[in-house]
N, C-alpha and C positions, 0 to 999 in steps of 0.2 A: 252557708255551706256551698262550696262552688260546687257537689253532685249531690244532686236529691231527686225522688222520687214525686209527679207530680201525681194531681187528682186519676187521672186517665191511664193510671197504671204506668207511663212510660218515663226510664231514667234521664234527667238531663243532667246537664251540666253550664252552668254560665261563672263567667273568672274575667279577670282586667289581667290581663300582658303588658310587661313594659320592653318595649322594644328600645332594640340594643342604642337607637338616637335618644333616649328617652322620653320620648311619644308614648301613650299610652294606646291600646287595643281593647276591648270590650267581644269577646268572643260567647260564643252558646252553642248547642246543640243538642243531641241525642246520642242513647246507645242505636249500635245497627236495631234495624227489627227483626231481625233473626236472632239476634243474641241479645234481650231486653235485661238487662243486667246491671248493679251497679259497678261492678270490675270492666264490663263495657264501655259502660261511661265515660268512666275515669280512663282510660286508654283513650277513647276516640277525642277526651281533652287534652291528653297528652301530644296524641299526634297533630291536633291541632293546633298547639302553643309550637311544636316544630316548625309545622309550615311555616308561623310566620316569622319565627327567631331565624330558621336557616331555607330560605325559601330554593336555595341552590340546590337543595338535596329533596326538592317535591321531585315527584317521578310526573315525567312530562308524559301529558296524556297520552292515550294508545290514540292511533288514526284508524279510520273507520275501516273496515274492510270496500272495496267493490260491491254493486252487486254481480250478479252473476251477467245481467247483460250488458252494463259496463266493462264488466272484463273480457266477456268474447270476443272485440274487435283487436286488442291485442294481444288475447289467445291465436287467434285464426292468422294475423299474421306472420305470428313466431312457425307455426306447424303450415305454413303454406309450401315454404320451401324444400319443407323434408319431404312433404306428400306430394304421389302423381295425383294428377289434376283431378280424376274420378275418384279417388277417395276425398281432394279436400271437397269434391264439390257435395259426396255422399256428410262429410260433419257439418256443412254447411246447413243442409237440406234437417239435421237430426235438430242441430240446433234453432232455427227457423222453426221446424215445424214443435217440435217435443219440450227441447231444457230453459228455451227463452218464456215461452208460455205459463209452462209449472211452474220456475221458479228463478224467472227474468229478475224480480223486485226483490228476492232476500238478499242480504248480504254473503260474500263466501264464508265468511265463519259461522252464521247460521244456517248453512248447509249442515245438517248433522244425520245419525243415524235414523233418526224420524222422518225427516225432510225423504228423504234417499226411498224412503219404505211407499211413504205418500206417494211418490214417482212414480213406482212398480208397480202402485197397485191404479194409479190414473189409467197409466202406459195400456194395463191390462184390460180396460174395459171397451174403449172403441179407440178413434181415430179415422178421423174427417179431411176428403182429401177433393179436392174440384175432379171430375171427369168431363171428358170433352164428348159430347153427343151432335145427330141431328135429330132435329125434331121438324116437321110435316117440310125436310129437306134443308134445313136453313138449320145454320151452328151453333151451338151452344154447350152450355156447362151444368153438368147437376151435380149436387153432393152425394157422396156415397160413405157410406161407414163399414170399417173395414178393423179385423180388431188385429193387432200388433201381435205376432206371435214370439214364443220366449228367446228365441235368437234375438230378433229382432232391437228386443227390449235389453237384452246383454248387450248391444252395439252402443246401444243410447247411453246406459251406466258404462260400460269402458270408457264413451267420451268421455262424461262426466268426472269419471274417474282421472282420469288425464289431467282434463280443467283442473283439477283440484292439485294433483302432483306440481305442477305449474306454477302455481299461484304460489304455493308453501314455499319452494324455491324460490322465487319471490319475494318473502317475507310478508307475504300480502295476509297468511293464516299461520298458525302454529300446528294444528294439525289436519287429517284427512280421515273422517268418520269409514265406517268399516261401511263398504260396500257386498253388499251379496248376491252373486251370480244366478240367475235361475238354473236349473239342469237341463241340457240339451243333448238330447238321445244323437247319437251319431247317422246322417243321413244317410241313408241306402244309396249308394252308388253303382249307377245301373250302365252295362256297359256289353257289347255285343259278344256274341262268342266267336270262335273262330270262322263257323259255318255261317254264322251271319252276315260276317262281315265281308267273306268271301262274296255274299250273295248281295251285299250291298255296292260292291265293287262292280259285279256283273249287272246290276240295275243301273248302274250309273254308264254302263258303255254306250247309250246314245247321247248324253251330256255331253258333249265333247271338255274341253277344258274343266269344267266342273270334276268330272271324276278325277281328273289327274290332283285337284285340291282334295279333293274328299282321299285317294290314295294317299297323298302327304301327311294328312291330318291323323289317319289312323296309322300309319307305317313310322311316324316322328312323335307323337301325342305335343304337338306344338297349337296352343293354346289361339282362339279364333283371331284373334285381335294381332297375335304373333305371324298368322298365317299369311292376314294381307296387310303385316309392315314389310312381310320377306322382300330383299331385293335380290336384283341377280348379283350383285355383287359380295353379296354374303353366301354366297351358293357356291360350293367348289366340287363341280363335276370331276374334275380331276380325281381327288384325294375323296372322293366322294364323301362328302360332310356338307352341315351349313351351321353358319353360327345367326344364333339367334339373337340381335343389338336393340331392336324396336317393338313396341307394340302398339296399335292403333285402338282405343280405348272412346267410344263416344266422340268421334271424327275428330281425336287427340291424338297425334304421336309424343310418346315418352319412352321412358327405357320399360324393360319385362318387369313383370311383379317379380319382385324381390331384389331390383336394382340391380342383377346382375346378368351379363352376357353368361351364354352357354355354349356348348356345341353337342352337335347332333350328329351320329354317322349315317347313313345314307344306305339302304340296302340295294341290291343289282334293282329291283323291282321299281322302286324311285328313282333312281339315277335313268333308267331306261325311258322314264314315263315326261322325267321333268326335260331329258333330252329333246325329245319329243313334241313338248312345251314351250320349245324357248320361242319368243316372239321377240316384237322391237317396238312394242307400241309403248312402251316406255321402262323407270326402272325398274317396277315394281314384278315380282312372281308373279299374284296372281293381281286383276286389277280387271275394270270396264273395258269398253272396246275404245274410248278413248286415255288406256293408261291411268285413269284416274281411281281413286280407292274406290273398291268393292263395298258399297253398299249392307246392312247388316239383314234388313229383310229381305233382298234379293238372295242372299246367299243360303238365311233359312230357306226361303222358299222351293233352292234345288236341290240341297238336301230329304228333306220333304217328298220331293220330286222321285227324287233317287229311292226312296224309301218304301213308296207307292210300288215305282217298279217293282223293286226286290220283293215285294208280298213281306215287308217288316212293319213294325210298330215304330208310328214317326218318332225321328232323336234329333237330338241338339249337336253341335258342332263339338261342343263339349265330352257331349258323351262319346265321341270318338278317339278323345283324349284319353278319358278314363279306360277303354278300350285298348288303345296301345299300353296303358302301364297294366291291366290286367290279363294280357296276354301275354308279356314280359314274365310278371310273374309265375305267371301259371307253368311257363317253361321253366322254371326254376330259378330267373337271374336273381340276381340280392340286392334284396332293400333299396342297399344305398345305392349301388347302381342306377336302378331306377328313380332314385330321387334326384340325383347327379343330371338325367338326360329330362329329368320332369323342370328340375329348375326349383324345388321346392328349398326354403329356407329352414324351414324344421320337418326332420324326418317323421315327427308326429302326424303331417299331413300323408303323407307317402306310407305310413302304417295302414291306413286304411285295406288297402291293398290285402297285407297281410294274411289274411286269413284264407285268401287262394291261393296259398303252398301247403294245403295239409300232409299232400303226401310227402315235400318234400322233408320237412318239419319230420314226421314219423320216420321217414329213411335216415337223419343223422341220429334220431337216439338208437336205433336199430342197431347204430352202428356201435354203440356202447353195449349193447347186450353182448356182440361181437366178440369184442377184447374181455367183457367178463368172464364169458364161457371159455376162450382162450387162455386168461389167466392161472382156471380153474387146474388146467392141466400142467403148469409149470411148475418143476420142483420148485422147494421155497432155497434151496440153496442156487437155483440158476436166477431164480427172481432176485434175490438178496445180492449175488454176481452182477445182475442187470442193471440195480438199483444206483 
């Protein structure tokens, strides 16, 4: 019987083929082990009397997948050219320190919904990172543990995620396991008030040149890196505006976040300050006493400075940004206006903002109570007239 059942429970099959030369074949096997059967049998000798009668029609092996740090170096390629230099160097740094470690040695297609979970929950316990020390004066490094917080950890799976969209265009996987976002509460963005800022402006009047940056900064909400790529050639005292082309990123010139030029109007109070300003120690706005780029702790540190004076609580350059767009709003301008002069690419960023127009927000439904009450009194033959 070419299918029978042996001692050990398990179905086989043995048969003599005569191939199409008239050669003879002597074939065997088994049913799968998942399906120990003798209709199993009998099929997997079927298919195997195939293979050898029409060998044209075997299905040519699958090729292995990558693993995952196999395919990094031509991942990182492909996305170096679309990224500024500070993001590719930030997936750099993710993959390096985070996705090569966990899970350098699987394959991409055994990337799966498990793999992905085991990440999260690694990601989430510590992370080991060198710190530069001295010790009795002389330099050195120690480790320190530092645990990853849930942003953080979203940064690493988007890469990942990424990696994986990549590859499947590729052909490299067929598909891309469901990844799950942690939730990440929306930062509090803290940012001066009017009175402050008024007061941070009057601390800064022995700075010299300093204030008149720190004025820019909050009078344009133009992002630090934006501040000292400014040139004076993008500066039109005239037409009073500047357009925003460069941004200085980790002693990196590249274009602004979001790859796109902007323009900025210029209030009398800037246009007066930057007049004021103008020097020749080279092209840059603001810049060293040799023209060269502004330094990023010199510039915290007169901020700071400025901040001391004022009797405020120390901010970032940043939060002078933030500043300008929440005093924007608070005067009533809209949204998109302010996203328009922020440079932001989705107004979901510039939403943030939002919720410092209450009053303006309650003055337009007001205004529909308005017209109801209004309505109330029109004949229905003048409304119906109207209609």
């Amino acid at each position: 019987m070419p299918v029978h059942r042996s001692n050990d429970g398990r179905w086989r099959y043995r048969e003599v083929v005569r191939k199409p030369d008239g050669s003879r074949e002597r074939i065997s096997g088994t049913a799968p082990r998942h399906v120990n059967t003798k209709v199993a049998a009998q099929q997997a000798m079927l298919d195997h009397i195939e293979r050898i009668l029409h060998p044209e029609r075997a299905p040519k092996p699958k090729e292995e997948a990558p693993t995952l740090a196999e395919f990094a170096p031509t991942y990182m390629e492909g996305v170096e050219r679309k990224n500024k230099t500070s993001t590719f160097d930030a997936k750099v740094m993710m993959l390096r320190m985070h996705l090569v470690p966990a899970l350098g040695e699987l394959p991409l297609d055994a990337i799966d919904y498990a793999a992905v979970e085991d990440l999260k929950v690694a990601l989430a316990r510590t992370a080991t990172r060198n710190v530069s020390r001295k010790k009795d004066g002389k330099p050195g490094t120690r480790k320190e543990t530092k645990h990853l917080s849930n942003k953080s950890i979203n940064n690493v799976l988007t890469l990942l995620r990424h990696m994986l969209k990549v590859a499947k265009k590729r052909g490299l996987i067929s598909t891309v396991p469901e990844i799950e976002a942690y939730r990440v509460p929306e930062p509090d963005t803290d940012f001066l008030s009017f009175e402050e800022a008024d007061r941070l402006i009057e601390g800064a009047r022995e700075l010299g040149e300093w204030r008149t940056m720190i004025v820019v900064a909050l009078r344009t909400g133009l992002r630090f890196g934006e501040l000292i790529a400014l040139r004076w050639e993008d500066v039109d005292l005239v037409a009073g505006k500047l357009t925003v082309r460069k941004s200085i990123v980790k002693g990196t010139e590249g274009e602004p976040k979001g790859r796109k030029s902007r323009e900025v109007p210029l209030g009398d109070e800037v246009l007066r300050m930057l007049k004021q300003h103008r020097h020749l120690r080279g092209a840059r706005v603001f810049c060293d006493q040799d023209g060269g780029v502004l330094r990023t702790p010199k510039a915290r540190w007169e901020l700071e400075r400025a901040c001391k004076r004022a009797g405020l609580r120390l901010v970032g350059w940043h939060t002078l940004r933030h500043s300008f767009a929440s005093h924007l709003v608070m005067r009533g301008v809209s949204i998109v206006i302010v996203q328009r002069l922020l440079g932001h690419v989705d107004i979901k960023t510039t939403m943030r903002y939002a919720h410092l127009s209450p009053d303006v927000t309650r003055e337009a439904v007001q205004r529909l109570d308005g017209a109801f009450a209004r309505g109330k009194n029109v004949p229905k033959s003048e409304a119906a007239g109207t209609a």
